[in-house]
C-alpha positions in Angstrom: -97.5 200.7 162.2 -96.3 198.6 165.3 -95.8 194.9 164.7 -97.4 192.4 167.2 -95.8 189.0 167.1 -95.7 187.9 163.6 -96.7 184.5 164.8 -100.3 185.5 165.3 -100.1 187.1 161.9 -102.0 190.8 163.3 -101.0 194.1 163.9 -102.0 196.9 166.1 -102.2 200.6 165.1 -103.7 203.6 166.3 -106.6 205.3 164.1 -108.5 208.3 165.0 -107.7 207.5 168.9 -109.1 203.9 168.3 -107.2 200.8 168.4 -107.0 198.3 165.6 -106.2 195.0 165.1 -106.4 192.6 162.0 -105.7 189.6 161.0 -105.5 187.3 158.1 -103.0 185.0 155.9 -100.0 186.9 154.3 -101.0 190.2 152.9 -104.7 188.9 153.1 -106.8 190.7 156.3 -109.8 188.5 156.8 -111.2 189.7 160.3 -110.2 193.6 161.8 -111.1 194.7 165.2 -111.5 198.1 166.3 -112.8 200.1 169.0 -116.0 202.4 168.3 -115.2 205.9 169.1 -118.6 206.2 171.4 -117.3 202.5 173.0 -117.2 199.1 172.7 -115.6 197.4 170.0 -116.7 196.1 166.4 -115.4 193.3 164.6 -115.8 192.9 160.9 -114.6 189.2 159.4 -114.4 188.8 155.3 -117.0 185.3 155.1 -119.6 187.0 157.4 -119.8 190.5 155.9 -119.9 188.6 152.3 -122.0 185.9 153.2 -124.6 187.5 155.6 -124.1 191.0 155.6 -123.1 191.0 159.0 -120.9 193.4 161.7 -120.6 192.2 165.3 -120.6 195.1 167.5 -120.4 194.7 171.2 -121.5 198.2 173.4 -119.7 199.7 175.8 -120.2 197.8 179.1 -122.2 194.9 176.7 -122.2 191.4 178.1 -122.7 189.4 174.7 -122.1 190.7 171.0 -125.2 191.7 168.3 -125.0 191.4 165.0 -125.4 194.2 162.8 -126.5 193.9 159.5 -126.6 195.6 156.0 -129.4 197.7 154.4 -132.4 195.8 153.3 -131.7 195.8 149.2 -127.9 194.4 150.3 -128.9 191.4 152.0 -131.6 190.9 149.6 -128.6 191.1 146.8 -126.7 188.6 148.9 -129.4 186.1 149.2 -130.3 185.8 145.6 -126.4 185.3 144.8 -125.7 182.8 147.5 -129.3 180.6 145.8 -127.6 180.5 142.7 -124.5 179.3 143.5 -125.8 177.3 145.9 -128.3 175.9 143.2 -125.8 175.8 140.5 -123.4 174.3 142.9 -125.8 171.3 143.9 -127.0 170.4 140.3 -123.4 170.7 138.5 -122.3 168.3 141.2 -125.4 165.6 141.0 -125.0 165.7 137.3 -121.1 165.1 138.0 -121.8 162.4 140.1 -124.3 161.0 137.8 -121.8 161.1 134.4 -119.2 159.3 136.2 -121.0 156.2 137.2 -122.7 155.9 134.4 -119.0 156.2 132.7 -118.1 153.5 135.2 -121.0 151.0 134.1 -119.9 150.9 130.7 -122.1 153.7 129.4 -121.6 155.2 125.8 -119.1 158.1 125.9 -120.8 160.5 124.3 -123.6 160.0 127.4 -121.5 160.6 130.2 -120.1 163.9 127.8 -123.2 165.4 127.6 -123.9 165.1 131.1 -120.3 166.5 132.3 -120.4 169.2 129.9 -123.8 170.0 131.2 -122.6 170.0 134.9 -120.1 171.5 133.9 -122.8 174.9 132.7 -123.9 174.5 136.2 -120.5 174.9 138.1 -119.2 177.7 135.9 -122.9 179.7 136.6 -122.2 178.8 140.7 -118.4 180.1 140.3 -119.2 183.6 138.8 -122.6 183.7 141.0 -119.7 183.6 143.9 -117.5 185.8 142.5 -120.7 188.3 141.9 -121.4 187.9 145.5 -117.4 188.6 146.6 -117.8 191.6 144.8 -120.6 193.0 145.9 -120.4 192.1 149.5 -121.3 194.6 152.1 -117.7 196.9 152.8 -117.2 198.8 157.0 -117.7 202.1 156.8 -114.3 203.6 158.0 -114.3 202.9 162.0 -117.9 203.0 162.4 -119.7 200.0 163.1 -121.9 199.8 160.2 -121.0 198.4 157.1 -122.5 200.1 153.9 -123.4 199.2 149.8 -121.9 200.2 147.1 -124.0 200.0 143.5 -124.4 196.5 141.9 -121.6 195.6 139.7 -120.8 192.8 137.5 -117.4 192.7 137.6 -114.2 194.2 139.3 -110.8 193.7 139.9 -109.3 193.4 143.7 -106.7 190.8 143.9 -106.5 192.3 147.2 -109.4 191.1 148.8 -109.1 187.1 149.8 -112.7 186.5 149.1 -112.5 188.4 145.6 -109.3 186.2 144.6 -110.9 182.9 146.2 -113.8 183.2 143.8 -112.1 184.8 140.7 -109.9 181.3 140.8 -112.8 179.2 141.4 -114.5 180.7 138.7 -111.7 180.2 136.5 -111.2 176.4 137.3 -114.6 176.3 135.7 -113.9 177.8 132.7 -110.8 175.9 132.0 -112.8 172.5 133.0 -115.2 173.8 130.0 -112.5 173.3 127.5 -111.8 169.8 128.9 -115.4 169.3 129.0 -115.5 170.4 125.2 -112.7 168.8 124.1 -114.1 165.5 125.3 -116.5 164.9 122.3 -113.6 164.9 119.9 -113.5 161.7 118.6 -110.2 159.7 116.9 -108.0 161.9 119.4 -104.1 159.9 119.9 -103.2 159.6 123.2 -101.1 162.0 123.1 -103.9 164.6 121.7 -106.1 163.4 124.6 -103.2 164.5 127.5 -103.3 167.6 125.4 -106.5 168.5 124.9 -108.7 166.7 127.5 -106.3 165.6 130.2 -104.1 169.0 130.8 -107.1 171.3 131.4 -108.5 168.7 133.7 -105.3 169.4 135.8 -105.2 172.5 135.5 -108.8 173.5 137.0 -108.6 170.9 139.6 -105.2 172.9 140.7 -107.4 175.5 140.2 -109.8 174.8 142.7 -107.7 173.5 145.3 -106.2 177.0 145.1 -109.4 178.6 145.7 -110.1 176.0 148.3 -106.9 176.8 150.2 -107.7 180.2 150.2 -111.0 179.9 151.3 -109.6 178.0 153.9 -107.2 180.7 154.9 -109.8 183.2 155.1 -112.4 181.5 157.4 -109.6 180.0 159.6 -107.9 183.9 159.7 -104.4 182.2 158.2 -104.2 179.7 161.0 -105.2 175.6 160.8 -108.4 175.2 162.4 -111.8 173.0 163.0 -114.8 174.9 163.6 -117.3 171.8 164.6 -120.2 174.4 164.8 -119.5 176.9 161.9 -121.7 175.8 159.2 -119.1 178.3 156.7 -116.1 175.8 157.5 -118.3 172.3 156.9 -118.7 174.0 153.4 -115.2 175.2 152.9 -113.9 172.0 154.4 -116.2 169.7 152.3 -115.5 171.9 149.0 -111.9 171.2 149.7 -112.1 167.6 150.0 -114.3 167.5 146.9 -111.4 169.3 145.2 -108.8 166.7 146.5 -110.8 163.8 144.9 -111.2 166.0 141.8 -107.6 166.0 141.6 -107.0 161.6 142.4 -109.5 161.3 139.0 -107.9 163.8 137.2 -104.2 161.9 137.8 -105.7 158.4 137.1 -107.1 159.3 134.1 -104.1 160.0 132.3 -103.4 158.5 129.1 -99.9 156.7 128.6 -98.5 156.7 125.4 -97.1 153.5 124.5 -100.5 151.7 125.8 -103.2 153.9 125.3 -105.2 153.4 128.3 -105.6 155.6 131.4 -103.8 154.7 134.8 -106.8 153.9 136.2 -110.3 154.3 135.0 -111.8 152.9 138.2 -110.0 155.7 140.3 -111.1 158.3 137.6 -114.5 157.1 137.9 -114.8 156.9 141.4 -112.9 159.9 142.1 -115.0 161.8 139.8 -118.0 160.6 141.7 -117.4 161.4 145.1 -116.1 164.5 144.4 -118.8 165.7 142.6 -120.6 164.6 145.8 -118.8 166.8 147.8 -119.8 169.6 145.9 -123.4 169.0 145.7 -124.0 168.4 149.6 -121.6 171.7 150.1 -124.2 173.2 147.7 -127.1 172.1 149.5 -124.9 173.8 153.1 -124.3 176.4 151.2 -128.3 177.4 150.5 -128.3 177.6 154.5 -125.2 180.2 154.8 -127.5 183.0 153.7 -128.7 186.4 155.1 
């Protein structure tokens, strides 16, 4: 394999008399160009081929690129996926939204609770709906510019996939937000059982989804920093992200100290927690547009 400058993060190699070249973030390949061995080129990128089933192949001597899509029972796979999460996405972040201001206008606890932990059913069924998706997304066929379906599966493990580990840690932030969400109906906690119980998983699956958010960001931009104005896919990775950011504001202000008993700030919890949640519910509604 021949190096290319590591700056640009691709290499080039040859492959059955074809040329190659990918590129990605680290040991991640998110887009690979090749040429087809009857001419022209294809180009095959991780959020398009998982998203919409999609190849760009431009012919020999072609003046613009076509897209070339998956078989008929894929993309239908793919669409049903991507209105789930989408769906599960929009409602666990209106319901979100809704439990933190009422929390904020001196609504009973155990109300907002019941609404989070509700939401909260809703983001976990969007995260594994993605991760569902990631794994059954459409796969090249060799250096042909086709892409081809495997059978339907539930569940795998391929770490080294971007898209796969994106939405395996997304999906994961959910499930540890569950326990917080859980744990927040105990009643008569200390202040140091609340850090424990309630405040620590709230960390750890906004860190959580700030890592899936990075990576999704590193797959889309191909490892590089970028703003794509007119790619609906970045609006919803970018808004996600930001949604994640003000997940993780609430989640700081709404530690409990010790030798007081009160949170640093239950305004900035609040608010946070709100506009956050926002985030996540227009990305949603975006997201129900990103489709086959």
């Amino acid at each position: 394999m021949a190096r290319a400058d590591p700056a640009d993060r691709f290499y080039a190699r040859r492959v059955r008399n074809s040329e190659e070249r990918a590129e990605g973030a680290g040991p991640f390949i998110t887009r690979l160009t090749w040429r087809l061995e009857e001419g022209g080129t294809a180009v095959w990128e991780s959020r398009a081929a998982r998203k919409r089933g999609t190849l760009a192949v431009r012919p020999e001597g072609a003046a613009e690129t076509s897209a070339q899509r998956a078989g008929a029972p894929a993309l239908d796979r793919l669409r049903r996926l991507n209105g789930v999460a989408a769906v599960s996405f929009t409602i666990g972040g209106a319901l979100f939204a809704l439990g933190a201001a009422l929390a904020q206008w001196s609504s009973g606890p155990a109300t907002s609770a019941t609404i989070y932990f509700t939401g909260g059913v809703f983001f976990t069924l969007g995260g594994y709906a993605s991760l569902v998706q990631a794994i059954n997304a459409p796969r090249r066929e060799s250096m042909a510019g086709s892409l081809t379906t495997h059978r339907f599966r539930w569940w795998s493990y391929e770490p080294g996939r971007i898209d796969w580990l994106s939405t395996f840690v997304l999906f994961a932030g959910t499930l540890v937000f569950g326990v917080n969400l859980l744990d927040s109906f105990l009643q008569g906690l200390t202040s140091r059982q609340l850090d424990r119980l309630v405040w620590a998983p709230d960390m750890i699956g906004c860190l959580l989804f700030l890592i899936s958010g990075h990576l999704a960001i590193a797959e889309i931009c191909h490892g590089r920093p970028c703003i794509h104005r007119r790619s609906l896919g970045w609006w919803i990775v970018a808004v996600n992200q930001l949604g994640s950011v003000l997940f993780m504001v609430s989640a700081v202000a709404a530690f409990t100290r010790p030798e007081t008993g009160s949170e640093i700030s239950v305004g900035v919890a609040n608010w946070g927690t709100l506009t956050g949640a926002l985030c996540f519910a227009v990305a949603g509604v975006l997201q129900a547009f990103e489709r086959p």
